[in-house]
N, C-alpha and C positions, 0 to 999 in steps of 0.2 A: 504494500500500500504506500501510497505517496505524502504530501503534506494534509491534507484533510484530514483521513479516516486517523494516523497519528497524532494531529492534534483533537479530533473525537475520541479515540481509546484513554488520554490523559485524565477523562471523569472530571474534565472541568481545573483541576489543579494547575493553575497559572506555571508555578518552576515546572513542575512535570512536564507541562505544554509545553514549554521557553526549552527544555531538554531534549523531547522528544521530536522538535522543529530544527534544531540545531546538529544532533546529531551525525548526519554527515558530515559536515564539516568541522567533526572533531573527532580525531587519530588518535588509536591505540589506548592509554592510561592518561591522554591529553585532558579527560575529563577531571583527572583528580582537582582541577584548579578551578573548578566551579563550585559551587555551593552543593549544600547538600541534598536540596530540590533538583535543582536542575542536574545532579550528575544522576540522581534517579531516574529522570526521564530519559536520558542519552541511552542508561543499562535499558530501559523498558524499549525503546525503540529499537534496539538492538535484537534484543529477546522478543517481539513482534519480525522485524525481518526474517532470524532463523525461523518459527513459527512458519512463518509464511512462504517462505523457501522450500522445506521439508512436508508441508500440509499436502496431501493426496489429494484436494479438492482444486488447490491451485496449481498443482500439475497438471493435471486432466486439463485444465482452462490452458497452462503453458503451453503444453505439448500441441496443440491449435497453431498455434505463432512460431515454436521452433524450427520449421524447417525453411522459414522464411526469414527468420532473425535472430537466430542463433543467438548470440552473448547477450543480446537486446531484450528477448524472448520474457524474460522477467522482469523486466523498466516498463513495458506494455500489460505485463499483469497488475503491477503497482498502479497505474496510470486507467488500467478499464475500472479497478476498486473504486479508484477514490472517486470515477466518475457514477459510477451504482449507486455510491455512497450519497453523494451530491444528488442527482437526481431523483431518486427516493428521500431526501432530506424529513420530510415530515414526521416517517416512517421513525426517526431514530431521535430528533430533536422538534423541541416547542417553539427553540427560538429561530427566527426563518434564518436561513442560511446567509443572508447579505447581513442580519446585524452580526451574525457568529465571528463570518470572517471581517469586518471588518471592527469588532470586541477584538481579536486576535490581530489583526493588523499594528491595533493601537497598543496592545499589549506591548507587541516588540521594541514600536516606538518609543515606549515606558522603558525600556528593560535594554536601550543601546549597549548604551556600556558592556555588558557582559556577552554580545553577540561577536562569532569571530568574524574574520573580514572576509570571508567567501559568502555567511551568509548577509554581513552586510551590504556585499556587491550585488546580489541579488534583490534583496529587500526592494529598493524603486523600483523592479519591474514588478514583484509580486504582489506589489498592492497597486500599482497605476492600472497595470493589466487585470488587477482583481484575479488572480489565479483558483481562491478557494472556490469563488463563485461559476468561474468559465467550465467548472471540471464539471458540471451539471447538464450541458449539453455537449451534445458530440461534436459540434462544431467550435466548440471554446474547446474540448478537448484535443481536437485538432491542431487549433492556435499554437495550442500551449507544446504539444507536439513536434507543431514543427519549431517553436523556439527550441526544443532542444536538439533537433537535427544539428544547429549551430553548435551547439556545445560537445557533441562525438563527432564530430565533424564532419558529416553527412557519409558516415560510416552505414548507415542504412537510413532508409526513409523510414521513421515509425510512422510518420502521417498515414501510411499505408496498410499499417495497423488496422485502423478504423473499419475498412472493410471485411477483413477476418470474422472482427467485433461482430459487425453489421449480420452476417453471415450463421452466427453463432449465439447471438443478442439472448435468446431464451435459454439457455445452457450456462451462456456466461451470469444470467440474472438469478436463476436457483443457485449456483456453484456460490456464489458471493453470498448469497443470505443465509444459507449451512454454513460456510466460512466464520461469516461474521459474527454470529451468535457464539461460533465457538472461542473466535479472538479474543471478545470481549472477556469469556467467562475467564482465560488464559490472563489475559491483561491485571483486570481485577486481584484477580489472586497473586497475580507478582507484584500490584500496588501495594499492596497488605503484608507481603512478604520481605519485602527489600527496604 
């Protein structure tokens, strides 16, 4: 799963969120230099990628996309999540999804200081472009997409992705909500845990 459904699995916990948003862009034991929240989040995002890496229900979805995009194959299962997630938004939260992400926008903007500089070089796109909101349609997922074609360096077209999706839409919509119910229970219990 991508930036959404990780700062959804957070249960609301602001450092959690600020951890679990950041953590790509923080290598190895790099977390020890965060606070106690936020190196929580970084370990729980961490422990949702394995999760969702090794989960049988998102292979099945993988295995769709890998003969087309090999290394990629799983950026694209991250990326159709968080858009089930988004589009279904009601389904999981009260508060409509434009004040969520942009509560979490303002957050980050709260909480500079302690963000590293990959995701601070990112931050103006993701909130001008509205990223949590675009992942709701296939078309803003698209967008978003091909901005990353630019960053693997047009090593494959994910935009093309979408078709697969398009192709597999009812497959990929059950696979996500079996998924999810179980993420969540996983998530929770290593909130409480760690």
């Amino acid at each position: 799963m991508n930036f959404l459904a990780h700062i959804y699995l957070s249960e609301g916990n602001e450092a959690i969120s600020i951890g679990n948003f950041i953590a790509d862009s923080v290598k190895g034991k790099g977390y020890t230099k965060y606070s106690e929240g936020i190196q929580k989040g970084i370990v729980i995002h961490r422990s949702i990628d394995f999760f969702m890496d090794t989960h049988p229900l998102v292979k099945q979805g993988a295995d769709r996309l890998f003969p087309s995009f090999r290394h990629y194959h799983l950026v694209l299962m991250d990326m159709f999540y968080d858009h089930l997630l988004a589009k279904n938004w009601s389904r999981y939260s009260e508060v409509p999804l434009e004040v969520y992400a942009e509560n979490f926008y303002q957050l980050l903007e709260d909480n500079i200081a302690v963000l590293p500089d990959k995701t601070l070089r990112m931050l103006p796109h993701l909130r001008r472009e509205n990223w949590l909101l675009q992942y709701a349609t296939l078309e803003g997922l698209a967008f978003i997409l091909f901005q990353m074609n630019y960053r693997i360096r047009h090593k494959v077209d994910l935009v093309s992705g979408i078709e697969i999706f398009k192709q597999y839409e009812t497959e990929y919509e059950s696979e996500f909500e079996a998924f999810f119910i179980e993420v969540q229970a996983f998530v929770h219990e290593k909130i409480i845990s760690i």
